[in-house]
N, C-alpha and C positions, 0 to 999 in steps of 0.2 A: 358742556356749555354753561354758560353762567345762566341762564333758566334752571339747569338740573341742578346746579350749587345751590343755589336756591332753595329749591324745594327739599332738598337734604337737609339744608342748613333749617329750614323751617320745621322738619318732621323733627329731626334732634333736641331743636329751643323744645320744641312742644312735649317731645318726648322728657326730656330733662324736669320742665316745668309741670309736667304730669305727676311724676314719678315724687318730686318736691314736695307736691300739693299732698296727696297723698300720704307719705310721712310725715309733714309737720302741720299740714292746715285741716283735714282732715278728724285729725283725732280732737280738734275744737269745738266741732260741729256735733253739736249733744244728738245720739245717738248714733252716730257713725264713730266705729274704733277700728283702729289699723291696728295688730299686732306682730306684723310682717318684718323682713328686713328688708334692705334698702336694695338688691337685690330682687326679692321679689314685688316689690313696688316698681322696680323698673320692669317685668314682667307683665305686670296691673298695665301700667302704663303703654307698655308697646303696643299691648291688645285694644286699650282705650285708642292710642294715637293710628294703628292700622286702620279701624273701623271707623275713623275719623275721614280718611285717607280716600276708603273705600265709598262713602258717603257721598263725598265731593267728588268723586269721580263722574260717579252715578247723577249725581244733580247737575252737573256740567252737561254729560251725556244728553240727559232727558232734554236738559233747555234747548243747547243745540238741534237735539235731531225733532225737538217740536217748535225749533221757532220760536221760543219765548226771551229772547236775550232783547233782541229790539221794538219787542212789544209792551206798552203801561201796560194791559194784561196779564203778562209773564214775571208784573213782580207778586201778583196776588196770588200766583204760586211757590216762585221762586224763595219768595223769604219767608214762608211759613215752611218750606221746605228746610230751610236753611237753618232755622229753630227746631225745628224738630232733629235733625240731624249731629245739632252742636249742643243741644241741651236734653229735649227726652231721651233720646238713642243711647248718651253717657250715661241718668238714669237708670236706665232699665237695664243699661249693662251692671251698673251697680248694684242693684240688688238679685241682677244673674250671680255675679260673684259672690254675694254675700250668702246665699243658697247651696252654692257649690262650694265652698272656700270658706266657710264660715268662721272659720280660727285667725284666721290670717288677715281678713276683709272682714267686718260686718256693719250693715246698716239695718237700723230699724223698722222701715217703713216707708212709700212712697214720697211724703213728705219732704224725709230727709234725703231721701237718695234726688231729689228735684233739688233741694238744698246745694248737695253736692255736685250735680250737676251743674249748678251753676257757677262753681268756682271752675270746673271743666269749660265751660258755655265761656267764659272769661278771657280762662288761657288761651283756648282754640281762638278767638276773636284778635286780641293783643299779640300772638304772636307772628302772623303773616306781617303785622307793621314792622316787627323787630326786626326781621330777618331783610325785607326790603333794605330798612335803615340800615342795617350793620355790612349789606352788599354794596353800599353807595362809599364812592371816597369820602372824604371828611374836606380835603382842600382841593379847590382848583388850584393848578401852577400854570 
């Protein structure tokens, strides 16, 4: 169905623009070094973009099965939920991997892995609009 094109089409942008990030933006960011290849960047990336996936599943889930979708209430969890999912969660995956992986991934220190996180926090935001956009025609006839 064109829902599921969608969301394909979104985990891929993200996946892609993960794995990007990573290899070229990444290693600007003074104390974070990638010295991976673009291969396993896209591996970085699937496990950053699955847990991305898996997140929003779970935050959908909770709102729905507590009723916070159409309650003001429901956004003073919903969106600290949603930061935390799109920007600590990548975080702390970062410096998971930099601990385990440390030749290939490493980051310095909280700081910087919240740094990096937020170019993650970034991607994950911008690319639900891309993929709307690029599912939409361009002309009516």
């Amino acid at each position: 169905t064109k829902k599921q094109t969608g969301g394909e089409m979104r985990f891929l942008f993200n996946l892609l623009l993960t794995a990007a990030a990573i290899t070229f933006i990444f290693p600007h960011i003074e104390g974070v070094s990638f010295a991976g290849s673009l291969p396993a960047a896209l591996g970085i990336a699937f496990v950053f973009t699955g847990s991305l996936w898996v997140v929003k599943q779970v935050a959908r889930a909770l709102a729905l099965s507590l009723g916070l979708t159409a309650l003001l209430p429901g956004l003073l969890v919903l969106i600290p939920l949603a930061v935390f999912g799109m920007w600590a969660l990548p975080a702390a995956e970062l410096m998971m991997f930099s601990s385990y992986s440390s030749a290939a991934l490493s980051v310095d220190g909280w700081v910087t892995a919240f740094l990096a996180g937020l170019v993650l926090f970034l991607i994950n935001s911008t690319t639900h609009n891309w993929s709307d956009t690029l599912r939409k025609p361009c002309c009516k006839k």
